[in-house]
C-alpha positions, 0 to 999 in steps of 0.5 A: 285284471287278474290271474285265476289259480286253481289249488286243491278244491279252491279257485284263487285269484292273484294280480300279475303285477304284484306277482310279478315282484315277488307279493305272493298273494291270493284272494279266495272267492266263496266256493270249496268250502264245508260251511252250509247255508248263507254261508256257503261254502268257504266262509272266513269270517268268525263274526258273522253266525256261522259255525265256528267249526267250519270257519276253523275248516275253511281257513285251514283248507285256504292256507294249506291251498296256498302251502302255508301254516297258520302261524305264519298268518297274522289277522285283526279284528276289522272295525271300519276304522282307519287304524293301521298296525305295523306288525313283525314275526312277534304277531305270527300266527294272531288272529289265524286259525281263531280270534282269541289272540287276534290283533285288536281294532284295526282295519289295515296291516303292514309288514316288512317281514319275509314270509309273513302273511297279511290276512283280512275278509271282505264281503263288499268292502274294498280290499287294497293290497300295497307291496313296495318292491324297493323295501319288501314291504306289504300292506293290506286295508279294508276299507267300507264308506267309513274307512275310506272317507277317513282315508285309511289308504293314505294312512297305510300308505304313510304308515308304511312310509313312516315304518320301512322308508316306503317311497310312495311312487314306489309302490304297487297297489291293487283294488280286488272284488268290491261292491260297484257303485251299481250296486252300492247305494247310500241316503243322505246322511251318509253322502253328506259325509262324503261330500265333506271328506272327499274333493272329487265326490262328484266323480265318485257319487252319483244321483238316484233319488232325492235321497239316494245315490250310487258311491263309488267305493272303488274309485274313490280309493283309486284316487284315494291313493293317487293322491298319496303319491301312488302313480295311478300307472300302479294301480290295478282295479279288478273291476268286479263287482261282488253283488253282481258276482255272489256265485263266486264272492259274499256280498253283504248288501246283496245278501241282505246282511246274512253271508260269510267272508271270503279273504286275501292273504298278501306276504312279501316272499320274493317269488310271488304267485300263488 
């Protein structure tokens, strides 16, 4: 489902459909980085303990891994919310190499500037990545349980819509590593909420207990985004999990809170690839 580069010291991941139009993209796993304990190696998330000398590092060592400078990267403070920010060549270099510029509370991006990278950190939430071809558009969402049942695909999809004239049949949409639903367990109150947001829940949520049960993040975004007007034919799954996979990527809930953040970085720059 994905092609492995290596670049440097880091393993990086990119999806061939999106390649193959011209979204250059990657997405990093844990490893080949200088951070130390829980948050070995190649930590890219500021918020999460660990020294902030080493993100600063790490984040280096992934844009010169991909040829880039930081102030061609463009970040937002994630928040589990469903605000999406369109952002231009204004917005270069926020939220790249620290957070003292960084775009505030938003948990999607979207741009139609060449060249202009996208950049998020995941450690079981789900990572969509969206390029639309016609326009040379990009979008990039973070979605845990509570961005996804408030749909924040579909309002990425409709923000890019709105902003570049985005024909949603057009697109092409990628789910990277994200928690699986053998993993991801919720209680009650919380499955309550998906029963209310989401028609298909039952395909999507599965019994464990009385009080518990196995969500799908994944799919529930897959159809998420069908139901936006993306052709499911579109739609790459990566299909791994991150708590089944800590040797290459963080996970939140398999560590028991106390981990880092690998990233994605997506730009429309018309040659794709890493």
């Amino acid at each position: 489902m994905m092609n492995r580069h290596r670049r440097g010291a880091l393993d990086l991941y990119a999806f061939p459909h999106l390649e193959a139009v011209g979204a250059r993209h990657a997405v990093s796993t844990r490893l080949g980085g200088v951070s130390e304990g829980a948050f070995a190696t190649l930590n890219l998330g500021y918020s999460v303990g660990d020294d902030p000398l080493c993100v600063e590092e790490n984040r280096r060592t992934l844009f010169a891994a991909m040829g880039i400078r930081a102030d061609a990267v463009v970040s937002c403070h994630q928040v589990h919310s469903t605000s999406v920010t369109c952002v231009d060549a204004g917005a270069a270099g926020r939220g790249a190499a620290t957070t003292a510029n960084i775009i505030p509370a938003s948990d999607a991006l979207i741009t139609n500037r060449a060249d202009l990278y996208l950049f998020l950190r995941f450690a079981d939430c789900v990572p969509v990545l969206l390029c639309d071809p016609m326009h040379h558009a990009v979008g990039l969402a973070h979605a845990g349980w509570k961005g996804t049942i408030g749909n924040i695909v579909g309002q990425t999809v409709a923000a890019m819509s709105a902003a570049f004239a985005t024909r949603p049949l057009d697109l092409l949409a990628a789910i990277a590593p994200c928690i699986g639903s053998c993993h991801y367990q919720i209680r009650e109150d919380v499955a309550q909420h998906v029963r209310a947001a989401l028609p298909f829940w039952p395909q999507v949520l599965r019994p464990d207990t009385d009080e518990h049960f196995f969500l799908d993040l994944a799919e529930a975004n897959r159809r998420l985004l069908v139901a936006a007007g993306v052709a499911a034919a579109n739609i790459v799954v990566s299909g791994l999990c991150t708590a089944c996979h800590t040797d290459q990527f963080y996970s939140h809930r398999a560590e028991n809170g106390k981990t880092g953040r690998f990233g994605i970085l997506l730009a429309w720059t018309g040659d794709g690839g890493i």
